[in-house]
N, C-alpha and C positions, 0 to 999 in steps of 0.2 A: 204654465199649463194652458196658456193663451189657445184657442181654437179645437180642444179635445170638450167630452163631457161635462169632465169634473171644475175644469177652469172658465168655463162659461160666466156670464153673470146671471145669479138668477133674479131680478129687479121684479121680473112677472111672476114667482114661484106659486106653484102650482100648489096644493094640500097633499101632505105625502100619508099613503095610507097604509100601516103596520098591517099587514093579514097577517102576523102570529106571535103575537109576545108574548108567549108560553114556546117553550123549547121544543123543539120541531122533531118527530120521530120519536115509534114507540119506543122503541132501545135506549132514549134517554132515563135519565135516573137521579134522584136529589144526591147531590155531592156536598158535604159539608166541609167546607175552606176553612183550615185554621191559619189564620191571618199572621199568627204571632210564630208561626215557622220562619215568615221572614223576618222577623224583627231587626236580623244582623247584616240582611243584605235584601235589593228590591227584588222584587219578582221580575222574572227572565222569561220573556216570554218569544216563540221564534212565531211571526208571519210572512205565511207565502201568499206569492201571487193571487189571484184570484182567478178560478179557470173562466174562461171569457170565451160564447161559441162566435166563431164567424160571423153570424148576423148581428151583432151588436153595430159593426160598424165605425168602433172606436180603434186607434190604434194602442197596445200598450194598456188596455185600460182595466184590467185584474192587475197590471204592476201599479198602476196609478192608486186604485185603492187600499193596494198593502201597504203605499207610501203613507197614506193618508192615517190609516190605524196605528202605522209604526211611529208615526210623527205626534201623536193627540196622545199614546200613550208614556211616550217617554216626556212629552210636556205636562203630563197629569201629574209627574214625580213620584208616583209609584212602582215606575217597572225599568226594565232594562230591556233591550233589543237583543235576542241573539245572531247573530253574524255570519258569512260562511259555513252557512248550512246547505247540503243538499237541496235545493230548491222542488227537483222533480219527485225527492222521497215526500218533500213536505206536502205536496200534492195529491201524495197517492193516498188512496183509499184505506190503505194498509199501513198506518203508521207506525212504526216501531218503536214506541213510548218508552220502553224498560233503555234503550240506545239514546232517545234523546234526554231520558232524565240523569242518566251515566254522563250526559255533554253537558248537564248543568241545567236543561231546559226545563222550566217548571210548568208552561204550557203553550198549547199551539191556536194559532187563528188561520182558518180557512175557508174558503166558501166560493160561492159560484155567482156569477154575471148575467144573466138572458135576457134578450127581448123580444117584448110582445106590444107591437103596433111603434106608438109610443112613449110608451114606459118600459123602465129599467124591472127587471126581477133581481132583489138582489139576496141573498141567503149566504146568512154569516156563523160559523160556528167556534165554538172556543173547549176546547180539549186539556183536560187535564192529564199532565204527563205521569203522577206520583199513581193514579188512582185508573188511569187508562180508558175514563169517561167521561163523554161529552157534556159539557156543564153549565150550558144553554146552546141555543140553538135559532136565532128569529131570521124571519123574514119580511123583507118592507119592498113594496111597490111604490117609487115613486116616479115623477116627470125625472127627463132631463136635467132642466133648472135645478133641481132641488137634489139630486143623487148624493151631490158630496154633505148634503144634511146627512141624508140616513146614513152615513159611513159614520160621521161622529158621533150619529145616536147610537152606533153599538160598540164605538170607543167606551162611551158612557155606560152600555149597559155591562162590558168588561171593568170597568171602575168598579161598577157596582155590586157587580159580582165576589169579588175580594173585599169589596170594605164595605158593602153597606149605606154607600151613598152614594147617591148621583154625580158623575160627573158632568165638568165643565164642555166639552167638545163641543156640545151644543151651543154653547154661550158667545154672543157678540158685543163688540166693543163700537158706540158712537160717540164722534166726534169732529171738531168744526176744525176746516183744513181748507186752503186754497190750493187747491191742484189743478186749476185753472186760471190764477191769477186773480179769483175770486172766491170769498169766504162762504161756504156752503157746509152740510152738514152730512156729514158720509158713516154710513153704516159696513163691517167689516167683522167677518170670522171672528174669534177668537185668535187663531194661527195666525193671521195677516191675509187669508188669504178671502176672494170674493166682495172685492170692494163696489159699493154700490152708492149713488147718489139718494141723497133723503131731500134735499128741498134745493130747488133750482130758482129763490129768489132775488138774486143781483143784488140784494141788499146784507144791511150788517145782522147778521145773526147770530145769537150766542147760548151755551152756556145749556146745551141739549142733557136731557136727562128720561132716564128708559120709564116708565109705566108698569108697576108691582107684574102685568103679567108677561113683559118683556116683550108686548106685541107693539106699541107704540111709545115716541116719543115727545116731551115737552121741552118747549124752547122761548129763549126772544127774539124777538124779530123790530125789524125797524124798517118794513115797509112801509108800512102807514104812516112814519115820521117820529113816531110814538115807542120804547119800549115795551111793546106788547108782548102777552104770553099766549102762545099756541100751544095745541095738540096736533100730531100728524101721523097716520097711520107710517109704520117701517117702510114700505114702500114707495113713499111718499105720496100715497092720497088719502082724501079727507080731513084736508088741513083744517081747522079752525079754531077763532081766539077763545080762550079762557077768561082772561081778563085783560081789559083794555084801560083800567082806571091813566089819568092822568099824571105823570110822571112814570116811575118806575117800575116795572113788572116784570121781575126780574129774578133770577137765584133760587126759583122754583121747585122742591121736592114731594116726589109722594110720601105718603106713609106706607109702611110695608104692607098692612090690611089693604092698601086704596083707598080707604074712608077718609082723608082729609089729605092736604096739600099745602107745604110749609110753602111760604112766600115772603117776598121783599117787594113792599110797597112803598113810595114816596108820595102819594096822594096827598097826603097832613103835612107835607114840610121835609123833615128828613126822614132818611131809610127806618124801615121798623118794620117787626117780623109780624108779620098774621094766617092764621089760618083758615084758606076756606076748603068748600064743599068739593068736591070731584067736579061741580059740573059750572066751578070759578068763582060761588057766591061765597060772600065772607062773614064767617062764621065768627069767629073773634077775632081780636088784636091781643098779641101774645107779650110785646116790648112795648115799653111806653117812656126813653126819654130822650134829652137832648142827641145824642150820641148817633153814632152810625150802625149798626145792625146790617149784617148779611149771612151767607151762605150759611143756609141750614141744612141740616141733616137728622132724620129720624134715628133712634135707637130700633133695634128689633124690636122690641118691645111694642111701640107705637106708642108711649107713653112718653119719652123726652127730645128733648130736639139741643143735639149740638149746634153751635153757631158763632161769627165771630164779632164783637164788637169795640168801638178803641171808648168805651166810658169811662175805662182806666187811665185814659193817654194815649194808647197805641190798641193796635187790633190784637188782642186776646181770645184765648176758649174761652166760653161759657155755654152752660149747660140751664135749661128750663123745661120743666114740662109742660103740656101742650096748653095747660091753662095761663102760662104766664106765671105761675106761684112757686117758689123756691129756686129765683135764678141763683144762680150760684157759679164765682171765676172758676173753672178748673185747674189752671197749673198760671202759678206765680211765678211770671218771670219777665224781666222787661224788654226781652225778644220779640218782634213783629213777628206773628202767625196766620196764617189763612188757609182756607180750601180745609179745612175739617170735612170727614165721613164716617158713620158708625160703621165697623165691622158688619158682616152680617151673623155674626156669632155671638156678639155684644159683647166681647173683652173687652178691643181695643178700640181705639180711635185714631184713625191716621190724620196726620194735619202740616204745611209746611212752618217753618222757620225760614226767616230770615237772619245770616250768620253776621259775625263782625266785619268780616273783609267783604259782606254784598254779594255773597253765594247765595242762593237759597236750598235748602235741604229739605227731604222726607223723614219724619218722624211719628213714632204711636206712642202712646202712651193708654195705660190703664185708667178704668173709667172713676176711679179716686184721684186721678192727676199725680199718684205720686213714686208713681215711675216711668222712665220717657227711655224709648231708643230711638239711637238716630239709625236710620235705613240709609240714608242715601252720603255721598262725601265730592268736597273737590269745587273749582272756585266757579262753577257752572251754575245755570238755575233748572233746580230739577221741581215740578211742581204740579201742582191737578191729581193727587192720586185715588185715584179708585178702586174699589175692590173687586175682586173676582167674587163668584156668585156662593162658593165653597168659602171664601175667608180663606185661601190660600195662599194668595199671589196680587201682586198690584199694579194695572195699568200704572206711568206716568207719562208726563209730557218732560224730554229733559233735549238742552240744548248743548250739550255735552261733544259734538259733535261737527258743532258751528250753525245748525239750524236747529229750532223745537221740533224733534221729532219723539212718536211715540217707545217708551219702554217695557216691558213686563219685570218684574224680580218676584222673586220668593217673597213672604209678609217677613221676612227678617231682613231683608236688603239684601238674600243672597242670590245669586243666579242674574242678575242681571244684563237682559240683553234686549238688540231693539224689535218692534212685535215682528215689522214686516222683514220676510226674507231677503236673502241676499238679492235675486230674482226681480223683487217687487220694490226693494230701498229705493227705486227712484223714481216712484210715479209721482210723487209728491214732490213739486220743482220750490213749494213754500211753506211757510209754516203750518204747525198743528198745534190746538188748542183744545182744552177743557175734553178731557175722553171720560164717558162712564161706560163701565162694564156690567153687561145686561143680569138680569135677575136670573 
């Protein structure tokens, strides 16, 4: 989508401003969705074009954005696309709803395009075919840069519509990639698509992680010689260090409140988890022995932190809460583990293995330890996974392919495929590391 609107990068995005998120038109009317009509099949929903005047100046670009809804919804795993439908009926003003719910269609998206100066006008609406009324209706003004946002935002507000919760459309995935033959830190859609640089410092940097309100992210960095911890606005300005202590600073997490941030410090000798304040001062030290301690992760809660340490012999779960008091192993077993993440739902906990033949694998397990699935299979290393913001789905990084590139699957390991499209699979000439997926 190179050189249209939608496929722009938006690096300078502009603030998109919603004028009406309340359903637009008096004739609209509360429609109450029973959800559990689908239970035995997804919702089928047909989007057309978007009518687009002349002056927009785009070519194709009401088909651009039906691609865009048709694509966010069938990756949300709720709905179905209808197919070979009259395109110019689904347009019309006059929709024949009692014909399209006879075709199986349970509802429609459509809307219109304009512009004024420049900014986009875009108006979206969503029609129920059983009930034959419109079942919101918004409108969003935004730049350029920023247009293919507001398409996903009302991907998501169609999520939300049917279930009651927000969807992901919105949601971005960062992570550390050399697509220039140098390790930088790249911010990117959800879809794969809108890839953007986040720090252009010619040095090693690792190990980026989003910020509870998904506007910024924390990282290490080794310009200064030092494994040091930054903060850095998504766009990449406003960089600056968190913690600089001596030795390692490193494997950094927020808490879902914001109010403290797990860390790995080697200050005292070896690695050990501490937590400080938002603004990098340390509030206490959470592990205290011989051993190696890393990569933490909060529970929703804000009250425990998974993490992995080899005190046993090798790198294991274990589980602490934020004071340090009741560590405790989670799953007995003499397999190396790393890269633990709390759900954001607080069931699971995703984490990898290391297999016997030197694969490594994606697995969850419950937060008792005492039961484990494997997600992932095969003599590859699949590893780094992340969760979506829903607890749906899981970024990984798998090398399945002959390079570490990035994956999505279902949280059960089903569905798996890789983020970026067919299209995009090759702007990445090397490898990709450590992805989280934004809040």
């Amino acid at each position: 989508m190179k050189g249209n609107a939608l496929g722009r990068k938006s690096f300078w995005a502009l603030v998109i401003l919603i004028l009406a998120a309340a359903p637009l038109g008096a004739e609209n009317k509360d429609v109450i969705i029973d959800i559990s009509r689908f239970d035995s099949h997804k919702i089928n929903v047909a989007v057309a074009p978007f009518a687009a005047w002349e002056e927009i100046g785009e070519d194709n670009l009401g088909v651009q954005i039906a691609a865009i809804i048709k694509n966010d919804l069938n990756l949300s795993g709720y709905f179905t696309i209808a197919e070979g439908l009259d395109e110019q009926k689904l347009q019309s003003s006059n929709l024949d709803f009692s014909e399209l719910s006879r075709q199986g269609v349970d509802a429609v998206v459509k809307g219109t395009i304009t512009r004024k100066d420049d900014l986009f006008i875009l108006e979206c609406y969503l029609y129920d075919t059983a009930s034959k009324v419109r079942i919101t209706g918004v409108r969003y003004k935004a730049s350029q840069a920023i247009l293919r946002k507001s398409v996903h935002d009302f991907s998501d507000e169609i999520v939300f519509q049917y279930t009651g919760r927000k969807g992901i459309a919105h949601s971005k995935i960062c992570f550390v990639g050399d697509l220039k033959g140098q390790r930088e830190i790249y911010v990117v859609d959800y879809d794969g698509y809108d890839l953007n640089a986040v720090t252009k410092e010619k040095a090693l940097v690792l190990l980026p992680k989003w910020t509870p309100d998904g506007k910024k992210i924390i990282y290490t960095s080794y310009k200064d010689g030092n494994p040091d911890l930054y903060i850095i606005n998504e766009n990449g300005s406003g960089c600056k260090m968190l913690s600089g202590l001596q030795g390692l600073n490193s494997m950094a997490r927020f808490s879902p409140d914001g109010k403290s941030l797990a860390i790995i410090l080697s200050k005292d000798g070896n690695p050990e988890l501490y937590v400080l304040s938002p603004a990098g001062e340390i509030v206490r030290r959470v592990t205290n022995s011989k051993s190696i301690d890393s990569t933490p992760s909060w529970s929703p809660s804000n009250r425990d932190i998974v993490f992995i340490s080899d005190r046993t012999g090798i790198p294991q779960l274990f589980v602490t809460d934020s004071e340090g008091v009741n560590v405790r192993r989670l799953i007995f077993s003499n397999i190396y583990t790393d890269s633990p993440e709390w759900s954001p739902t607080g069931e699971r906990i995703v984490y990898v293995s290391k297999m016997q033949r030197g694969e490594f694998n994606i697995f969850t397990t419950d937060v008792s330890g005492n039961y484990q699935q494997q997600l992932t299979s095969g003599t590859k290393r699949n590893e780094n996974p992340s969760w979506s913001p829903d607890g749906r789905f899981l970024v990984l990084v798998s090398n399945r392919n002959g390079k570490s590139q990035l994956f999505v699957m279902n949280n059960d390991g089903s569905n798996q495929r890789p983020l970026f499209p067919g299209e995009l699979a090759d702007q990445f000439k090397g490898e990709i590391y450590t992805p989280c997926w934004s809040p």
